[in-house]
C-alpha positions in Angstrom: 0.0 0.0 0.0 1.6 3.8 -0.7 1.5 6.2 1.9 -0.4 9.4 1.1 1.6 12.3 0.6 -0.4 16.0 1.8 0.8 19.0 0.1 0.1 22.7 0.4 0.8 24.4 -2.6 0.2 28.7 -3.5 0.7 30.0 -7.0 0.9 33.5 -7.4 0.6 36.4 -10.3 1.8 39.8 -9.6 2.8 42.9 -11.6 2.9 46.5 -11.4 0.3 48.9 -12.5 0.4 52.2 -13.0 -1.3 54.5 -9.8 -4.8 56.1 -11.5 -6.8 56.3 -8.1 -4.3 59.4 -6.9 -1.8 61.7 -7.3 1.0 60.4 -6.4 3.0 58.4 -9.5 3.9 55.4 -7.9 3.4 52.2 -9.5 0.4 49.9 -7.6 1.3 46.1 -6.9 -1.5 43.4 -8.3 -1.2 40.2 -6.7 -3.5 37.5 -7.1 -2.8 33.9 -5.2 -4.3 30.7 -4.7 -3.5 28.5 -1.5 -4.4 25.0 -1.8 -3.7 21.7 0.0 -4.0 18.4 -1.4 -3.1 14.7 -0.7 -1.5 12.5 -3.5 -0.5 8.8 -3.6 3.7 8.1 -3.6 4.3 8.5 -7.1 1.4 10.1 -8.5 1.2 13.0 -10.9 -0.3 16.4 -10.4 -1.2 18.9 -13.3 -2.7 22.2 -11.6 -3.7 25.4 -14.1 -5.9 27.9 -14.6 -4.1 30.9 -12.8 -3.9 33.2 -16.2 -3.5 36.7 -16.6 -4.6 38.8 -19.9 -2.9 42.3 -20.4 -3.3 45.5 -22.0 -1.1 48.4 -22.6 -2.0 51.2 -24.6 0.9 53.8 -24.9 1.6 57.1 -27.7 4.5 57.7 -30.0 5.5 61.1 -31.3 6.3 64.4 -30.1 4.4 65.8 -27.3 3.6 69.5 -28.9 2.5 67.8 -32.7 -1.3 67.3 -32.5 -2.8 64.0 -31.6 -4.0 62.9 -34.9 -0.7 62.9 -35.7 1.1 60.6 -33.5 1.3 56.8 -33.6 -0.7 54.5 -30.9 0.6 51.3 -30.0 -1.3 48.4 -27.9 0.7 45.5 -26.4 -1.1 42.3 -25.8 0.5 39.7 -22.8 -0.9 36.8 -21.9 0.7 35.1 -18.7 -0.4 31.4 -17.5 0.7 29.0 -15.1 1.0 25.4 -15.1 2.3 23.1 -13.0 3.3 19.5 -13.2 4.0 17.8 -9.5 4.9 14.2 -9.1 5.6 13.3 -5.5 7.8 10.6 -4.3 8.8 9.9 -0.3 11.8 9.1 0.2 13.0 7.5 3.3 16.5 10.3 4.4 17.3 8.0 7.2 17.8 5.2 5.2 19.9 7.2 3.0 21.8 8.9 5.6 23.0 5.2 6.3 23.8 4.1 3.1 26.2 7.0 2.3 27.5 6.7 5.7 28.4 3.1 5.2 29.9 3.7 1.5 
């Protein structure tokens, strides 16, 4: 019979935004995280997803004092995602304490 193996995993986004709610121009940290515990047979293989991020940045090119119809707009498009593979195996350190101790 394997043992059961209990795991407490957190995945985690962040990023920096830019500061709209006030006036100070600071940069805002977005963090987003997911705690989770879970047991697993010895040997058994975890796939965990769905922690994805979608972004938008809109910025100008040009010089400031030409009128806007003339300057250039640019959009950037990131997509982030996280997956994670897990396969869990005990191992016994006592037992292998010994054996390098006696080689």
């Amino acid at each position: 019979m394997r043992e059961k193996i209990e795991l407490k995993i957190m995945q985690q986004i962040s990023s920096f935004a830019k500061t709209e709610t006030s006036g100070i121009n600071s940069p805002t940290l977005t963090k987003r995280e997911v705690v989770t515990t879970i047991t697993m047979n010895d040997g058994e293989i975890l796939v965990i997803g769905g922690m994805n991020e979608d972004k938008e940045l809109h910025s100008k090119k040009g010089l400031r004092l030409l009128p806007e119809i003339l300057r250039g707009k640019q959009t950037e498009k990131t997509k982030t995602q996280i997956l994670i593979l897990l396969q869990v195996n005990r191992t016994d350190h006592m037992q292998e304490l010994s054996a390098k101790e006696e080689a």
